[in-house]
C-alpha positions in Angstrom: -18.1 7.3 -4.8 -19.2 10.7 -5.4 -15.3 13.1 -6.1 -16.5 15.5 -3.6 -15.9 13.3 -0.9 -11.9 14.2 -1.5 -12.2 18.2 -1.3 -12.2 19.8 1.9 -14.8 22.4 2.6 -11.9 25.3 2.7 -11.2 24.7 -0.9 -14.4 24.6 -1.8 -15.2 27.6 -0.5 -12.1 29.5 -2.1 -13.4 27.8 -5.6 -16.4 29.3 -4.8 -15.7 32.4 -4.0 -13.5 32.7 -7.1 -16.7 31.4 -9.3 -19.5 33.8 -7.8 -19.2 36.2 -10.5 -19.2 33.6 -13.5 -22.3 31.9 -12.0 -24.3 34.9 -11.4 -23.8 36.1 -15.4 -25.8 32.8 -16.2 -28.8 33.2 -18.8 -31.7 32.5 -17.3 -31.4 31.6 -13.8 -34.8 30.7 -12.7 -33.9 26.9 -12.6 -30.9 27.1 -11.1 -32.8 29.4 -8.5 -35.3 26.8 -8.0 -32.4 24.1 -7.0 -30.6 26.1 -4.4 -34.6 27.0 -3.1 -35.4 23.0 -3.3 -31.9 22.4 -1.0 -32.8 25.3 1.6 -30.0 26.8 0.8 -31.3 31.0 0.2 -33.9 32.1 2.2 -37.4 32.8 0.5 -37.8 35.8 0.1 -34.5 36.5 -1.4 -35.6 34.0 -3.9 -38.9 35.6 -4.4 -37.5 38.9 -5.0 -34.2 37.6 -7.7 -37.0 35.9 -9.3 -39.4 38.7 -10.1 -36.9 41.1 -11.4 -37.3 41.9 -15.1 -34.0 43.4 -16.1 -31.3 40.8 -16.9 -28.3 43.1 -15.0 -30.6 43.9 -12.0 -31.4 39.8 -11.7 -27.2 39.6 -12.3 -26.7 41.7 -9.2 -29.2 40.5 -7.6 -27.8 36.2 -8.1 -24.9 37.9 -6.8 -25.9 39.1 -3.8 -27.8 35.8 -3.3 -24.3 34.0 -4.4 -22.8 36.2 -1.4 -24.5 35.8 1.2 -24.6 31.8 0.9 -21.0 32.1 0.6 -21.0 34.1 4.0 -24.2 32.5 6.0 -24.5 29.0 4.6 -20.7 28.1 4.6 -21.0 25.0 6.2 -23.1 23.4 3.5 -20.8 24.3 1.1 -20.6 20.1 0.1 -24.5 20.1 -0.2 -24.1 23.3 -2.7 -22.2 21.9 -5.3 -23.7 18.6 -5.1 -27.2 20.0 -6.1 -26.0 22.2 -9.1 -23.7 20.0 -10.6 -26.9 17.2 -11.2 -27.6 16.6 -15.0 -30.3 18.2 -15.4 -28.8 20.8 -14.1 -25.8 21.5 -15.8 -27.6 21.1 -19.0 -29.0 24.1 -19.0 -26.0 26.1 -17.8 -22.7 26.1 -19.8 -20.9 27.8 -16.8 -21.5 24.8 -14.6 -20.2 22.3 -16.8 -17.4 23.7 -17.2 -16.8 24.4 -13.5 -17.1 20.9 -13.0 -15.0 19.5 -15.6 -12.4 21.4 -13.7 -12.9 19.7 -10.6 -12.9 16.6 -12.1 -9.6 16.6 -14.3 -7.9 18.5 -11.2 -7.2 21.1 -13.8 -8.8 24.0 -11.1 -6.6 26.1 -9.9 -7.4 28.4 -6.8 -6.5 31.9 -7.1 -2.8 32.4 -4.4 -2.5 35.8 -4.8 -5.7 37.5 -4.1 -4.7 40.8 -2.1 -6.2 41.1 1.6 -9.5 42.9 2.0 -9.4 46.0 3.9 -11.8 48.7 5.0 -11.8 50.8 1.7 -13.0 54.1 4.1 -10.5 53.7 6.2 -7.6 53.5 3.6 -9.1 56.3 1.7 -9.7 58.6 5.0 -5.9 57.7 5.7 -4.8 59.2 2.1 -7.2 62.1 2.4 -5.4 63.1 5.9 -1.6 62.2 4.9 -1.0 61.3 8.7 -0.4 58.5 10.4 -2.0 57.3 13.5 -0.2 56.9 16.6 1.2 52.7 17.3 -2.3 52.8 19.5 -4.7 53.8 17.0 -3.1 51.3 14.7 -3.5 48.6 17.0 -7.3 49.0 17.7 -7.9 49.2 13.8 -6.0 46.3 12.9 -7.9 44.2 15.9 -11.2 45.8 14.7 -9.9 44.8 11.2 -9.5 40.8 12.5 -12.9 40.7 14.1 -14.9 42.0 11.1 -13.3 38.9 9.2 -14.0 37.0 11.7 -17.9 37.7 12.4 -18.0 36.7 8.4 -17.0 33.1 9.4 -19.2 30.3 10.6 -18.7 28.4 13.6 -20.8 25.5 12.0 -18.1 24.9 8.9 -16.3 21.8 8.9 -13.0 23.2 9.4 -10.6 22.3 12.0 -7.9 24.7 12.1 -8.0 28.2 10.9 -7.9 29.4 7.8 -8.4 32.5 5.8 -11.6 33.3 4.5 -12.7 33.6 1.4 -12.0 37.5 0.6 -8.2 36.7 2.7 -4.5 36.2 1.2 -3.6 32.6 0.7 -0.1 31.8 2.7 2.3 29.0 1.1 1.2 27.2 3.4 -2.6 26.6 2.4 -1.1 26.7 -1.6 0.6 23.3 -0.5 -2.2 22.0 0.8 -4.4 22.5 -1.9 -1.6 20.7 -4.2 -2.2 17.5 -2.6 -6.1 17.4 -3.0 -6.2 15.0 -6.1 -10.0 14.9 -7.6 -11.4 11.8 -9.2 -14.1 10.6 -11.2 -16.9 7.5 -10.2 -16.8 5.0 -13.2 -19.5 6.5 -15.5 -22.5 3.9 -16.8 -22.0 2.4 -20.4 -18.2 3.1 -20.1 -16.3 0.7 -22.0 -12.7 1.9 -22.4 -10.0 1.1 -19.1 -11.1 4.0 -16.9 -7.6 3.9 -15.2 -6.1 5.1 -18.6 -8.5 8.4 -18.3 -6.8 11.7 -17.4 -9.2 12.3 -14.7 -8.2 8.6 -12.8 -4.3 9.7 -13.2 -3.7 9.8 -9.3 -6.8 8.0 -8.1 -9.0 4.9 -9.4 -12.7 3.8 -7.4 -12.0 0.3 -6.6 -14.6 -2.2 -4.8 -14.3 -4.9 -2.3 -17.1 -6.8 -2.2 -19.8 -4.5 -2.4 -17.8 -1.7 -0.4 -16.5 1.4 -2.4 -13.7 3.4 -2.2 -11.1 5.7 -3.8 -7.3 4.5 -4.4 -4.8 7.0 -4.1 -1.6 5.5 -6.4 0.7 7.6 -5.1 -0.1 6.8 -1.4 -0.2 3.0 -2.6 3.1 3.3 -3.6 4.4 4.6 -0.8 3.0 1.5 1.3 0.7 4.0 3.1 -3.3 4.5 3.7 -4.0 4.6 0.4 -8.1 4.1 0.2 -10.4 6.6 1.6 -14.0 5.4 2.5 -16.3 8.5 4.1 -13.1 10.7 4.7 -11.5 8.0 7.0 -7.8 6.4 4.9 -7.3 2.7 5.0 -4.5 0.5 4.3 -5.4 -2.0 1.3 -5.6 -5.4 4.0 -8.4 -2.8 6.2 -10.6 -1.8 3.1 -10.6 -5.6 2.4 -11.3 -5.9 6.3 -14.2 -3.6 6.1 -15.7 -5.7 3.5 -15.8 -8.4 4.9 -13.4 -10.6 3.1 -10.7 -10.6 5.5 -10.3 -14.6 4.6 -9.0 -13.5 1.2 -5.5 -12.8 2.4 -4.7 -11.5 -1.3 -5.8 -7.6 -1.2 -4.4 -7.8 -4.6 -6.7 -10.0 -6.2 -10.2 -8.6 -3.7 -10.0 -5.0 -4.5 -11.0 -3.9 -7.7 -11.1 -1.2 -10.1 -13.8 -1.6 -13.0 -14.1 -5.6 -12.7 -10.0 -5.9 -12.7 -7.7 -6.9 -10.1 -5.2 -4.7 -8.6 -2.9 -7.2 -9.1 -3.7 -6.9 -13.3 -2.8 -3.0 -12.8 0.4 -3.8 -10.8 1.7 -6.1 -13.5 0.9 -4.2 -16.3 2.3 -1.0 -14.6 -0.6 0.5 -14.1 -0.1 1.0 -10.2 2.8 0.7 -8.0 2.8 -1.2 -4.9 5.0 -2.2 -1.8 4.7 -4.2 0.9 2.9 -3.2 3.9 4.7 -3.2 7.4 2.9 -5.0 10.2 4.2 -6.0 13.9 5.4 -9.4 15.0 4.8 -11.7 17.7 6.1 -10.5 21.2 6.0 -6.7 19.7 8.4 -7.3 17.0 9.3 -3.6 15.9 9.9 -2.9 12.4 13.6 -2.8 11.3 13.1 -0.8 8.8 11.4 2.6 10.2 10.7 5.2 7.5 12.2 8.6 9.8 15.7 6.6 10.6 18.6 8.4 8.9 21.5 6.2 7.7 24.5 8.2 7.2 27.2 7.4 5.6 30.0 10.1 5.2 31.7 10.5 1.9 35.2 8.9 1.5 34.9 7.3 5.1 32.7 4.5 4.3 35.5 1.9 3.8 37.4 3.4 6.7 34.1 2.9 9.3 33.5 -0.6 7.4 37.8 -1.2 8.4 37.0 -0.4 11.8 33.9 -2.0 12.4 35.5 -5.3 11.2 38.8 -4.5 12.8 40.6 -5.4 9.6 44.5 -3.9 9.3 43.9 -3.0 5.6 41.3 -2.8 3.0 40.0 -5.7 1.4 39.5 -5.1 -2.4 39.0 -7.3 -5.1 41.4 -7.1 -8.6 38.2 -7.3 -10.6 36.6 -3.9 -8.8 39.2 -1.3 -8.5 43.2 -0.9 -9.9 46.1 0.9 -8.1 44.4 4.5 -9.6 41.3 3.5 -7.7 39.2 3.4 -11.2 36.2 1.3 -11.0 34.9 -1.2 -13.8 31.3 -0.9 -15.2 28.3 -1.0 -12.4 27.0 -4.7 -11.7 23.9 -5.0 -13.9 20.6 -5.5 -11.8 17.0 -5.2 -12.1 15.3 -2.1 -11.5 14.6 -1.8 -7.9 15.9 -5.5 -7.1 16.5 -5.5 -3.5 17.3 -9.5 -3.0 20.6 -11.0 -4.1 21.0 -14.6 -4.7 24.8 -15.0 -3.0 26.9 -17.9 -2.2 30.1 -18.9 -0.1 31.7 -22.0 -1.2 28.4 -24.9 -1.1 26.3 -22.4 0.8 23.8 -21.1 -0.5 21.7 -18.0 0.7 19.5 -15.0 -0.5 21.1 -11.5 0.9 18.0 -8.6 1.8 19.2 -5.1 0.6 16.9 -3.7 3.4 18.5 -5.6 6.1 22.2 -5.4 5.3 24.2 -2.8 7.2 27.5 -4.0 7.7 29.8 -7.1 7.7 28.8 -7.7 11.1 25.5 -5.9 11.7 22.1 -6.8 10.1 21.5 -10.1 9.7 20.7 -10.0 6.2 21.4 -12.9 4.7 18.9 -15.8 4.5 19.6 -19.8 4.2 17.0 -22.4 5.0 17.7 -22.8 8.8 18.7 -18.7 9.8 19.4 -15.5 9.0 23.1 -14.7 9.1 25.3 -11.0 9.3 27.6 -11.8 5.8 30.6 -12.1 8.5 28.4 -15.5 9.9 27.6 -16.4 6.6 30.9 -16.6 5.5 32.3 -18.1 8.5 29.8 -21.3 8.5 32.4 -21.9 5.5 35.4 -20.6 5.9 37.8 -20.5 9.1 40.9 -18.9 7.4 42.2 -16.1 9.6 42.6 -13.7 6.3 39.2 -15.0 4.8 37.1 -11.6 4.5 33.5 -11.3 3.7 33.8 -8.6 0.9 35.7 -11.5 -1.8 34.5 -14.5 -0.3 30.8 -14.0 -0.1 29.9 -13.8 -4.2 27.1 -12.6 -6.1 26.8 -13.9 -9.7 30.3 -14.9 -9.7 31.8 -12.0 -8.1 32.3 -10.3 -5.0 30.2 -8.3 -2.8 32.3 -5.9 -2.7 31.4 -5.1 -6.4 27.5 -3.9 -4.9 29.4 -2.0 -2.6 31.3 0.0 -4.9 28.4 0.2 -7.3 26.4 2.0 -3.8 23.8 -0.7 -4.7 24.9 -2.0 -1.2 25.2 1.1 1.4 27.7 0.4 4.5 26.1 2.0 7.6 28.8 4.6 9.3 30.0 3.5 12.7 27.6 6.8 14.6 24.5 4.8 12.7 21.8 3.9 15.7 19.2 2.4 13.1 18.1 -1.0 14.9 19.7 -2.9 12.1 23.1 -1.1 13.9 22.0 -1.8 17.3 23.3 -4.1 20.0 20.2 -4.0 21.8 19.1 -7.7 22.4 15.5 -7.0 21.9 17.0 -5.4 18.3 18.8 -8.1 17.5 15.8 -10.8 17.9 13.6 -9.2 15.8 16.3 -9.8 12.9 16.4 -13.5 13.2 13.0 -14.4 11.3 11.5 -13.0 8.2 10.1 -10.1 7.7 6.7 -11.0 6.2 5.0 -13.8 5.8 5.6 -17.5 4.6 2.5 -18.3 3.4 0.9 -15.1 1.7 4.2 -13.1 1.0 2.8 -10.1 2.5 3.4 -8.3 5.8 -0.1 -7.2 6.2 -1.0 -5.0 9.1 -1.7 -8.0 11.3 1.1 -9.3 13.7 3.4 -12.3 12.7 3.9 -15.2 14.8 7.5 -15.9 14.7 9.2 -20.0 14.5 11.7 -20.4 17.3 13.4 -22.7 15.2 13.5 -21.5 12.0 13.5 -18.0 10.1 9.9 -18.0 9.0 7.3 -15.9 10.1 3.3 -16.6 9.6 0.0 -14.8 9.9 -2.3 -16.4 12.7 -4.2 -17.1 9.9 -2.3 -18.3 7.7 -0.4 -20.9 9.0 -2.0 -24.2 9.7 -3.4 -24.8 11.8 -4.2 -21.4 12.8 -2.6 -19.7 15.5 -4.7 -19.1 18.6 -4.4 -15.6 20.4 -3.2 -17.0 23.5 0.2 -17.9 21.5 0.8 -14.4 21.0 0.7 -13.9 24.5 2.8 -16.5 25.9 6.4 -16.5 26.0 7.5 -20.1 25.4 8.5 -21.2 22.6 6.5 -21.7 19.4 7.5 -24.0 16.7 6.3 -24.1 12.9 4.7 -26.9 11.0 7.4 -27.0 8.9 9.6 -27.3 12.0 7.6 -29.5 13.6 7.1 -32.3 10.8 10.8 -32.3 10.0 11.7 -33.5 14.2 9.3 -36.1 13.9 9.2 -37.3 10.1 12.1 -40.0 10.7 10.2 -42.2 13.7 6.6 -41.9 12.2 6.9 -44.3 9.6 9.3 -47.3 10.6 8.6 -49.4 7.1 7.4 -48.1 3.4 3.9 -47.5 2.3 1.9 -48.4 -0.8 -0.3 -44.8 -2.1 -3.7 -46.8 -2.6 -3.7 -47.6 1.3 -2.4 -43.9 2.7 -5.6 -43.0 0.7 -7.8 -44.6 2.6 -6.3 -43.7 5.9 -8.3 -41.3 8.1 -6.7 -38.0 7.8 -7.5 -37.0 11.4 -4.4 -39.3 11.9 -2.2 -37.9 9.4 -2.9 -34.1 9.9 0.4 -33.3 10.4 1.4 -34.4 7.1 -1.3 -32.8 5.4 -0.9 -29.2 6.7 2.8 -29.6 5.7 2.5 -30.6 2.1 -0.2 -27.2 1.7 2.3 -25.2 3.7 4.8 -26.4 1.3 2.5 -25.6 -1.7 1.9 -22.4 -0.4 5.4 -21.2 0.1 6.0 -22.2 -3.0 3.2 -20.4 -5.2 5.8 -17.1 -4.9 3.2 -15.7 -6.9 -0.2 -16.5 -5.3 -1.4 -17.6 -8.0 -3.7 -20.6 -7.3 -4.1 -19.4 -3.2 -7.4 -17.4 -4.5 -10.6 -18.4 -6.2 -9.9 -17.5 -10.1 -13.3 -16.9 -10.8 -12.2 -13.4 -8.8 -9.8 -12.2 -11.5 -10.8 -14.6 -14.8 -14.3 -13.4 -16.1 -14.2 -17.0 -18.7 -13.2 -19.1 -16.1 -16.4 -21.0 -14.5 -17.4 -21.1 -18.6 -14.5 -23.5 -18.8 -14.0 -25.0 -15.1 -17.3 -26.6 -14.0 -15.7 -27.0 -10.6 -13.1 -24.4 -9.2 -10.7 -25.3 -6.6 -8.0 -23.1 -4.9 -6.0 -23.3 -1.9 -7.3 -21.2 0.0 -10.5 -23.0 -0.2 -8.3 -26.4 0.5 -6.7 -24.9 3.4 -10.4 -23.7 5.0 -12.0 -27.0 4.6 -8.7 -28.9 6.4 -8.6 -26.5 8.9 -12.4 -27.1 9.6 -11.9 -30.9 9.9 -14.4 -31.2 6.2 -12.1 -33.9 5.2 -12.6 -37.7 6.5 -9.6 -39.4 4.5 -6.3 -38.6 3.0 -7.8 -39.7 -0.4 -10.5 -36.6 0.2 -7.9 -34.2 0.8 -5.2 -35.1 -2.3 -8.2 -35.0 -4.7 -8.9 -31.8 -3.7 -5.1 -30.4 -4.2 -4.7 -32.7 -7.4 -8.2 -30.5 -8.8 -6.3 -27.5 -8.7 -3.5 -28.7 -11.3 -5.9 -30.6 -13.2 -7.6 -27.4 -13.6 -4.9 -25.4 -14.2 -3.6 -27.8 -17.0 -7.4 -27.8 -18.5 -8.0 -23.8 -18.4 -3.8 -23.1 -19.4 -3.6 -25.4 -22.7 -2.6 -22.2 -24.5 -0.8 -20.3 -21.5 2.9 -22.0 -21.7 3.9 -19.9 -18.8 1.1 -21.3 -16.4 0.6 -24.6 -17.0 4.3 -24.8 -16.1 3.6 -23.4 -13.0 1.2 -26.0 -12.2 2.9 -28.4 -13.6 6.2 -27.4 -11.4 3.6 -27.5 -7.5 2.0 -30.6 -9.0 5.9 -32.3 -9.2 6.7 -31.0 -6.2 3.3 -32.2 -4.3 4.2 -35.3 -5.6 7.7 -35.2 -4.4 6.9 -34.0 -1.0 3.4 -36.6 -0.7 5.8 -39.7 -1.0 8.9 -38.2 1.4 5.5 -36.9 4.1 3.9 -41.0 4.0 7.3 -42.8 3.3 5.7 -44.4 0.0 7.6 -47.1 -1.9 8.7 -45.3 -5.3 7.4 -48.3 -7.1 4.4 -47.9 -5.9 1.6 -47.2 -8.3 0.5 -43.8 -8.7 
């Protein structure tokens, strides 16, 4: 993608306008002459006349001049401009334009932010000759005559928007933090060997590729979780570039965008980009609980008080092992960087508590089991019944109490004025906390909406859950119910009497559909990872050297939900291909053949509890 797709045409100019002098001291300008003639950028004679001049400073002034009135006539093709000088061919034979470029390229320009206004010299110099001032009038009409002179020099045809200041004008703070943000980039040069996203010029932005579409990754947008690719001046979020090219049936933007041959899920492991989840809406217009301009206050050396009140507790609840009778604290909790999820019990129940999602004891439902999502109050009463049982020492983390995240502010209590939705009574706000918040399948929000299980917490992706979901569900009010959900009312009457594994095998699987999509649901929920849900040959450059026939589970999932298979035998060679595989390509990768090695047991597992097979059955 060619870097001058990121600069606006203001900026340009202002570069330009700061460069005229440099480029007109050029040796030699006949050539680069001839390019700007070639482009129809200076008018003929102009050219004729620079070109015939025999003294070096007359053909200075007079590349000037030429330089000038481009700048002021030909404004709006300021792109086309630079594009045509800074060619090889060009720049070889001009020093000056070299190095202008290299500036552009390692965002190591800088645009000039205190240039002084241009004024009418005469009338400045009459006003000093005179040493009297003009009546509040006469200042008025020469100030206004002032504006329209700058004006006239401006060209209705440039690709400008709003207004800004022209070339010869002051620069406000305003434009100076504009020009900040314009990050400049270079296209992956031919023969380049080295990782291009180590390069000083790809520190902000790396050209990835989906497919055969191009574009330009912004990291710090990426980061963010906002539009972070740019293709032709339009921004897209990582799932739309991969939607543009076509390969909106990978579900992993990670592993289909790439930069130089390399996965963005390689960079994002090895730290090479940072990436969050991208927000998408729900089924029935779920609304994100999370929105980035909500403000959650929480007022110094009230929070406990708001938390007493909200809870209507008569006292504080502290535990020993947090704070002593002068209110010192022990040593903060040790937690990963940026860990958000909290494995926490209560007694036999188990759950995972959501960082995002907790605001209080009793508001924010942010703690997940298998069957809900729970306020910590809920959680601990599905437990405990005790009148002075409270959430704060009886819900535990690692052995200790929740209060311990609190007082280490890794856990923020919302104050009691809060109106974030996670605060809200609002029954519409209160639904859209009792299912995930991305999908089961792909672990990913995405920017498509989620179709939500009426019985369970999970959430899918129309196309990710099988089978898919049909547009008309997101329409319709009634109820919807998972797979998961779905197999689990009706496992216990399907098969009165045991099974043997040769004869499920043989079975047609257009009877036994049911059991299929659940055990590559369960597969899939299970990869936390993704790793074997997209064709390796994407990301492993060896690996169709090694594997003579790749199978993934995406490709699994495609060929079930298009009705490919005729047996069950068909279908469980198929999954069985992706461990065997895995086990075949990973001899010397400890960490992933015990991946495989863990879905394969679990397959297994799940295969003979789906068909009721007799566990002495042969495998």
């Amino acid at each position: 993608m060619d870097p001058m797709d990121f600069l606006e045409a203001d900026e340009l100019l202002r570069f330009f306008h700061c460069n005229k002098t440099e480029m007109s001291c050029m040796e030699n300008p006949h050539i680069f002459l001839n390019q700007l003639r070639d482009h129809n950028l200076i008018p003929e004679d102009s050219y004729k006349k620079v070109s015939r001049m025999k003294s070096k400073d007359n053909m200075k002034k007079g590349l000037y001049d030429i330089l000038d009135w481009l700048e002021k006539e030909r404004s709006e093709h300021i792109y086309v401009f630079w594009r045509c000088v800074f060619k090889d061919t060009i720049m070889n034979q001009y020093p000056i334009l070299r190095e202008l470029r290299k500036s552009l390229m390692d965002g190591s320009f800088h645009f000039y932010t205190q240039l002084p206004e241009k004024v009418e010299q005469e009338e400045t110099d009459e006003r000093k000759r005179k040493g009297t001032s003009e009546d509040e009038e006469g200042e008025e009409k020469q100030a206004s005559s002032a504006k329209k002179k700058r004006k006239q020099r401006r060209r209705s045809g440039c690709d400008l928007e709003e207004e800004q200041p022209g070339p010869s004008s002051q620069l406000t703070p305003s434009h100076n933090k504009k020009s900040k943000k314009i990050i400049f980039s270079s296209p992956l040069k031919k023969g380049e060997k080295s990782d291009i996203w180590t390069w000083a010029i790809y520190k902000s932005q790396l050209p990835v590729t989906c497919g055969v579409q191009k574009g330009m990754l912004n990291k710090d947008r990426l980061a963010k979780g906002e539009k972070s690719i740019v293709v032709n001046r339009q921004w897209y979020t990582p799932t739309e570039f991969e939607r543009l090219a076509g390969k909106k049936n990978y579900k992993n933007w990670k592993l289909s965008i790439r930069c130089s041959d390399t996965p963005l899920l390689k960079l994002i492991q090895d730290g090479h980009l940072k990436s969050v989840r991208y927000k998408g809406g729900c089924k029935k217009s779920k609304r994100s609980l999370f929105p980035s301009n909500t403000a959650i206050t929480v007022i110094n050396g009230e929070e406990d008080e708001d938390e007493e009140d909200r809870e209507s507790l008569s006292e504080r609840e502290s535990s020993p092992d947090v704070t002593d009778e002068e209110g010192e604290t022990e040593e903060e909790p040790q937690t990963s960087s940026g860990q958000t999820v909290f494995k926490v019990t209560c007694g036999a129940l188990v759950g995972t508590l959501d960082k995002k999602r907790f605001a209080s004891g009793t508001c924010g439902k942010s703690i997940r089991t298998e069957t809900s999502w729970m306020n910590p109050e809920e959680f601990m009463r599905e437990v405990l019944t005790e009148k002075d049982a409270s959430w704060r020492k009886d819900v535990l983390w690692e052995g200790k109490p929740l209060s311990v995240l609190i007082e280490a502010k890794i856990l923020k209590i919302h104050s009691l004025l809060c109106i974030c939705k996670l605060c809200s009574r609002d029954p519409n706000d209160l639904d859209n906390q009792r299912n995930d918040d991305d999908c089961c399948i792909c672990k990913t929000e995405g920017e498509e909406k989620l179709v939500e299980c009426d019985e369970c917490p999970r959430s899918f992706h129309q196309e990710c859950h099988l089978p898919h979901v049909e547009d008309t569900i997101l329409e319709d009010d009634a109820p919807w119910v998972c797979t998961f959900c779905v197999f689990r009312r009706n496992q216990q009457w399907r098969y009165s009497s045991e099974l043997e594994r040769n004869a499920v095998m043989t079975h047609q699987i257009s009877s036994h559909m049911l059991e299929c999509q659940y055990l590559l649901l369960s597969l899939y929920s299970a990869d936390e990872e993704q790793t074997f849900a997209t064709n390796p040959s994407l990301y492993l450059g060896d690996y169709t050297t090694l594997i003579k026939t790749p199978m993934w589970l995406g490709n699994v999932a495609d060929k079930l939900q298009r009705n490919h298979y005729q047996t069950v035998g068909e279908f469980v060679s198929d999954v069985e291909l992706i461990f065997t595989n895995c086990a075949s390509y990973n001899k010397d990768n400890a960490e992933f053949l015990a991946v495989g090695v863990r879905l394969k047991e679990l397959f297994d597992r799940e295969f003979k509890n789906a068909f009721s097979i007799h566990e002495d059955a042969e495998l």
